[in-house]
C-alpha positions as CSV (number, residue, x, y, z in Angstrom):
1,X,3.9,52.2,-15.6
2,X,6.0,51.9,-12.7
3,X,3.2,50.6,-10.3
4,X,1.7,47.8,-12.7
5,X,5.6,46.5,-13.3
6,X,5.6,46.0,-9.6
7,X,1.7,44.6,-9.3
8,X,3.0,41.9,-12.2
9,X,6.1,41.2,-10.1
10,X,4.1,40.9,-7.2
11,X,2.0,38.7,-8.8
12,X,4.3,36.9,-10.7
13,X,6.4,35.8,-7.2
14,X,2.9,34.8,-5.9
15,X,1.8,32.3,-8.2
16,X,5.6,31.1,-7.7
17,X,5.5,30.8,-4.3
18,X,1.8,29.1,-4.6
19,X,2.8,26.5,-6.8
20,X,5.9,25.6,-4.9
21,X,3.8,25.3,-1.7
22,X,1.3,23.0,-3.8
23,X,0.6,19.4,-3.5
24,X,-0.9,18.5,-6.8
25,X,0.0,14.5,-7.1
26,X,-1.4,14.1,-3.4
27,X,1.8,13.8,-1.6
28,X,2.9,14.9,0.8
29,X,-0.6,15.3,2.9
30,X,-1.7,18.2,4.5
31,X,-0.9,19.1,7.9
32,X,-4.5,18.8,8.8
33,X,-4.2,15.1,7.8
34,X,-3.2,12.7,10.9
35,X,0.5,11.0,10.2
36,X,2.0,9.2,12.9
37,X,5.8,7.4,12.9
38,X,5.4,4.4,12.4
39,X,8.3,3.9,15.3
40,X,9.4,5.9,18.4
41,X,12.6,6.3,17.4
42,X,15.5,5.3,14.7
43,X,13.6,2.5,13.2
44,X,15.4,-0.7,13.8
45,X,18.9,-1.8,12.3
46,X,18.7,2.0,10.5
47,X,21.8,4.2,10.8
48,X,20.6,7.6,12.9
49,X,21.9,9.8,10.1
50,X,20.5,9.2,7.0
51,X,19.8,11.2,3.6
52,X,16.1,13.0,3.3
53,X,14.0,10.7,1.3
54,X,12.7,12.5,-2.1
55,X,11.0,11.9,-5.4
56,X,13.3,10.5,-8.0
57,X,10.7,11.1,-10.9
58,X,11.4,9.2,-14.0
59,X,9.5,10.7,-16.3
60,X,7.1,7.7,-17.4
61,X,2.9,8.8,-17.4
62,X,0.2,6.6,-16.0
63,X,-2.7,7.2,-17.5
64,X,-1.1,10.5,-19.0
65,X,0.0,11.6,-15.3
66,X,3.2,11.8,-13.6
67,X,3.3,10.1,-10.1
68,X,5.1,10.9,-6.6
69,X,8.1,8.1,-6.6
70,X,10.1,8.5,-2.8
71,X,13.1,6.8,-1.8
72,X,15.8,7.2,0.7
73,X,12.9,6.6,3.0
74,X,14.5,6.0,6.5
75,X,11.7,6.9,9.0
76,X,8.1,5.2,7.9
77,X,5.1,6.7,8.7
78,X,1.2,6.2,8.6
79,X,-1.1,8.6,7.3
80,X,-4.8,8.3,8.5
81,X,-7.9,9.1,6.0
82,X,-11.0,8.4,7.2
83,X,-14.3,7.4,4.9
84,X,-16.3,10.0,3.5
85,X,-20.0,10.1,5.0
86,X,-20.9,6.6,6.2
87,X,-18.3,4.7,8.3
88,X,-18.9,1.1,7.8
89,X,-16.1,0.8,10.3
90,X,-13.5,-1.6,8.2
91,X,-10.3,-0.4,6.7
92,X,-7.4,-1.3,5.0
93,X,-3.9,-0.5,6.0
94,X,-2.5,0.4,2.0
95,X,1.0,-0.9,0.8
96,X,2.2,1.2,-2.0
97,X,4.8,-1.1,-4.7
98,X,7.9,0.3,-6.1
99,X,10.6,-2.9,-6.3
100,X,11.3,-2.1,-2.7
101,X,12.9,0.7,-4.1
102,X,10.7,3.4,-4.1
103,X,7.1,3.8,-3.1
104,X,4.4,5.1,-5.1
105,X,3.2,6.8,-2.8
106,X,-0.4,8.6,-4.5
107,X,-0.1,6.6,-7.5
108,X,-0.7,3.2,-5.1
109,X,-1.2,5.3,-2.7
110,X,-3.6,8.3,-1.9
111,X,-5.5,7.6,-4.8
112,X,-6.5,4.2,-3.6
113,X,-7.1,5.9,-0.4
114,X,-9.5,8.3,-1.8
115,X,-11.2,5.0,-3.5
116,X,-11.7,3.3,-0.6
117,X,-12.9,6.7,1.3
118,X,-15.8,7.0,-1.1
119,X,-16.9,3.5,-0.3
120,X,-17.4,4.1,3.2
121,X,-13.5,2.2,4.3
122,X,-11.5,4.1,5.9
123,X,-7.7,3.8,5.0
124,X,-3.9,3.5,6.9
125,X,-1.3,4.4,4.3
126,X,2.3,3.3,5.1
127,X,5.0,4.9,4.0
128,X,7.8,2.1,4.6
129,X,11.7,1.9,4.2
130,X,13.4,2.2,1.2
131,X,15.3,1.1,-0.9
132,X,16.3,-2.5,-0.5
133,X,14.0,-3.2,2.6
134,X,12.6,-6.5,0.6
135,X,11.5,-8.7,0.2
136,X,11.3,-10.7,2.9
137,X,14.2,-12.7,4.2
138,X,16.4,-10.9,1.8
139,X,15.5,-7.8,3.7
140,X,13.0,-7.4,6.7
141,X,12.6,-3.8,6.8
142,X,9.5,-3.3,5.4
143,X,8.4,-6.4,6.8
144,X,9.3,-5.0,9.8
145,X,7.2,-1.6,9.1
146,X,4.1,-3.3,8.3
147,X,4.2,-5.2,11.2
148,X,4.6,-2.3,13.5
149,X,1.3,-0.4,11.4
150,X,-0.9,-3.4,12.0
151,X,-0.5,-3.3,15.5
152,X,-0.7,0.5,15.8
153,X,-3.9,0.8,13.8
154,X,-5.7,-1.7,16.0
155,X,-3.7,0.1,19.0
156,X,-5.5,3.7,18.0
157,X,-9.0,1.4,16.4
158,X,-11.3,3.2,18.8
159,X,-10.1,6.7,18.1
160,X,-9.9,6.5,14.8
161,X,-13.3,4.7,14.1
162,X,-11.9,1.2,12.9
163,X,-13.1,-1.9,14.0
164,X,-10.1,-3.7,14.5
165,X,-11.5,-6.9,13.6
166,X,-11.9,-5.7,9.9
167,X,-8.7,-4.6,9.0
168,X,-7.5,-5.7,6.0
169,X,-4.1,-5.0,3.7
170,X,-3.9,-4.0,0.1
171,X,-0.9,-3.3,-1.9
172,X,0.7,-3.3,-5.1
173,X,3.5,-4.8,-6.8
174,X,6.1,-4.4,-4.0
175,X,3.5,-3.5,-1.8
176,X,1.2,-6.4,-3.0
177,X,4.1,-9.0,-2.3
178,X,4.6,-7.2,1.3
179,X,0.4,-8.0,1.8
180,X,1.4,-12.0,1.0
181,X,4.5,-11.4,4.0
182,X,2.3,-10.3,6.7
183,X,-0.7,-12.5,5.8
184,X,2.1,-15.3,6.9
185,X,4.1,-14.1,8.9
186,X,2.7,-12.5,11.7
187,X,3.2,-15.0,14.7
188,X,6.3,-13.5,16.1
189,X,7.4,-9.7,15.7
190,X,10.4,-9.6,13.3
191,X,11.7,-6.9,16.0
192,X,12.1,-6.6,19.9
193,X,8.7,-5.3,21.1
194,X,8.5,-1.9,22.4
195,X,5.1,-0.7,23.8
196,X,1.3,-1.9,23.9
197,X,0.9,-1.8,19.8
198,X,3.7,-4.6,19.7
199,X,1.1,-6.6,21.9
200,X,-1.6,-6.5,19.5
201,X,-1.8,-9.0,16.5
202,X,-0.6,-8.5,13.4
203,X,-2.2,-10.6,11.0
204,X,-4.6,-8.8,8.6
205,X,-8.3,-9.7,8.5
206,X,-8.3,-9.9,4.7
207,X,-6.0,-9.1,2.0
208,X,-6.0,-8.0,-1.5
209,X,-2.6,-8.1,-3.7
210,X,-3.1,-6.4,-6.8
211,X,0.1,-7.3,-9.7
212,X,1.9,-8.4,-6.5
213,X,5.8,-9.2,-7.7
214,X,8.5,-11.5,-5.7
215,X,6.4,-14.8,-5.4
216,X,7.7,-17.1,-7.5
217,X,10.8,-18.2,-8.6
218,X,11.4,-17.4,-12.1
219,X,15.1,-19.8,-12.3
220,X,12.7,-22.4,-10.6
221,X,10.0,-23.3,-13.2
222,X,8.5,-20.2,-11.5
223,X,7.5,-22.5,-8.9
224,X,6.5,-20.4,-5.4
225,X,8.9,-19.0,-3.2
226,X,9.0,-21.4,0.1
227,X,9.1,-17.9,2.3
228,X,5.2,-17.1,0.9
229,X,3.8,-20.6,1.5
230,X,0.1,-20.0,3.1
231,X,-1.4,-21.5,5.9
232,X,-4.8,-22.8,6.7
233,X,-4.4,-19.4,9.4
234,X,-3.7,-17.3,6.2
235,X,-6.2,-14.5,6.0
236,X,-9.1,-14.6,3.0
237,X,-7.3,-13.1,0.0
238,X,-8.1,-11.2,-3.4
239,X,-5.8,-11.6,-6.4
240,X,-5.8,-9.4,-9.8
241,X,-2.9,-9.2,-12.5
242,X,-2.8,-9.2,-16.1
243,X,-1.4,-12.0,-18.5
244,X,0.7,-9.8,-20.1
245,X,2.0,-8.5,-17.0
246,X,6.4,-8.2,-17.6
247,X,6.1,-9.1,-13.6
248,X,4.6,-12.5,-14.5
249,X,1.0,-13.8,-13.9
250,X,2.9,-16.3,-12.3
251,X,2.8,-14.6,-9.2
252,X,-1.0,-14.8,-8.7
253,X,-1.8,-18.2,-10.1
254,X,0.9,-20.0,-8.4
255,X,-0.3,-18.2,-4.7
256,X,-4.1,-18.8,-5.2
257,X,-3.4,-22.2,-6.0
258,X,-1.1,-22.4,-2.8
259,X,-4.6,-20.8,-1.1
260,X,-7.1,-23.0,-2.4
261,X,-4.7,-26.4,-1.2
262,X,-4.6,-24.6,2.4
263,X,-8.1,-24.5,2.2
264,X,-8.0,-20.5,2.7
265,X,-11.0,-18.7,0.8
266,X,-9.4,-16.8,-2.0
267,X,-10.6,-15.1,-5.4
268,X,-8.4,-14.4,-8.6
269,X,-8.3,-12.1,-11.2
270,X,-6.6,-12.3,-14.8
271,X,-7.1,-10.2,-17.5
272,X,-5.7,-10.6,-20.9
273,X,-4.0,-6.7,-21.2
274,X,-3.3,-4.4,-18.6
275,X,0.4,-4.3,-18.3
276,X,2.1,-3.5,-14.3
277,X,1.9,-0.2,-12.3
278,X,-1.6,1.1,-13.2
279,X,-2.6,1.6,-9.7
280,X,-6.4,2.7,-10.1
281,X,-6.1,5.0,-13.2
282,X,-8.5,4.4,-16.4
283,X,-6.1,2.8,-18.8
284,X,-8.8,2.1,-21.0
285,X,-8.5,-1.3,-20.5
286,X,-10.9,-3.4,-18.8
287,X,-8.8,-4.6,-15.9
288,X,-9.3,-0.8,-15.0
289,X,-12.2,-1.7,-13.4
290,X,-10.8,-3.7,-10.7
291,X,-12.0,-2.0,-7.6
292,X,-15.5,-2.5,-8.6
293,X,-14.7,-6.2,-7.8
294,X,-12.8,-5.7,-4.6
295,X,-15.7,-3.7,-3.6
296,X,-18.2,-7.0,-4.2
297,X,-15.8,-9.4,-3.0
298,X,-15.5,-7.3,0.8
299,X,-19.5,-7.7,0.6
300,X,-19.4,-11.3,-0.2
301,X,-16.7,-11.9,2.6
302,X,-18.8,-9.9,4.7
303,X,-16.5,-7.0,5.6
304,X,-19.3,-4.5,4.5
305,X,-22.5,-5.2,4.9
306,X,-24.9,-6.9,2.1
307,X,-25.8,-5.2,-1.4
């Protein structure tokens, strides 16, 4: 009796320390997965000593699934995850939302990355400051982070089997208005450059901003925010959000039509229902089939190769 009360405690402190040690929202990656700092040192304008970022969950189900929501995030990283079978050589460097106050980072995150894996793209996710980094000029933290990744990606391209001439940014939310920041504003480094990745450009190939948030000005007739005025230099962009989205469609009507006047191609998105923070999971809605048109649209741009 003695010996099975210690093979159940045995077991018991096992399946303990096995579940403690597991990962099962996708974050944080396994060692065996390549993540790089995103800067050499204390990031700039950050205190050396800060607290450890970690998940503030709130309890609220996507899909009928929690999801991995850091903050206190003081030193960004990138986390590599190369496509599944075929390279087709593009990727897209993957800005998870969170009001610049967390960052989502499997729900807008690894999941997409897995996506975009199975499609033969590989995938750069960034894990960027929080909270208050954004947006842009309010903040330009993470401005400053995604800046730093571009040029890093194209800096390690070759080694990690990217053509650096088809890389692309998609986020969400947060993450989607960061993708409208760098698409115009990547001239001049919002930081004092420190090595050969701060020589490389860091204006995304394409873009695709899925319910981005922080465009327009709701006080202002929701007109759009001067800061995210494109360019005719302004990469190709992808737009998607719902109607009913608390955010406001705003966001991506006002911007496409900002697009199409600076003659920069562009395609948009609305669907009736869908709501705000849905990431990729079935909602049962239709609008839960939206990378099945990011997927056509990189064809029709060209990024992968004809259907």
């Amino acid at each position: 009796m003695k010996r099975n009360l210690l093979i159940v405690a045995a077991l018991a402190a096992f399946c303990v320390g096995a579940f403690a040690q597991a990962k099962p929202y996708g974050w944080p990656p396994p060692p065996s997965r390549l993540t790089l700092p995103v800067w050499p040192g204390t990031p700039p304008g950050e205190p050396a000593h800060m607290p450890p970022e970690h998940n503030v969950p709130n309890g609220h189900l996507v899909a009928g699934r929690p999801y991995i929501r850091l903050t206190d995030v003081s030193r960004p990283t990138l986390t590599l995850y190369k496509a599944e079978g075929k390279n087709s050589g593009a990727a897209f460097l993957v800005f998870p939302g969170g009001g610049y106050s967390i960052v989502a980072m499997n729900l807008e995150g690894t999941e997409i990355c897995r996506w975009l894996n199975s499609i033969g793209v590989n995938c750069v996710l960034l894990k960027y400051r929080v909270p208050n980094s954004g947006p842009y000029p309010k903040s330009d933290e993470a401005l400053q982070d995604a800046q730093r990744a571009m040029g890093l990606v194209r800096l390690h391209a070759a080694a990690w089997g990217i053509d650096p001439n088809r890389l692309g940014v998609m986020g969400f939310s947060a993450g989607g208005n960061l993708v409208v920041q760098i698409s115009n504003h990547y001239q001049k480094r919002l930081y004092a450059p420190l090595d050969a990745a701060d020589k490389l450009s860091c204006r995304p190939d394409f873009a695709v901003a899925i319910y981005p948030a922080y465009l327009v000005q709701p006080k202002h007739g929701y007109a759009l925010n001067p800061v995210d005025r494109p360019t005719p230099n302004t990469p190709p962009t992808f737009l998607l959000q719902a109607e009913n989205d608390p955010v406001h469609v705003e966001n991506v009507i006002k911007y496409f039509l900002a697009l199409k006047n600076a003659g920069v191609p562009a395609e948009l998105h609305i669907y009736a229902k869908g709501g705000h923070g849905y990431g990729l999971r079935h909602t049962g809605l239709p609008i839960s089939h939206w990378p099945a048109l990011v997927q056509t649209w990189l064809h029709t741009i060209k990024v992968l190769p004809g259907q």
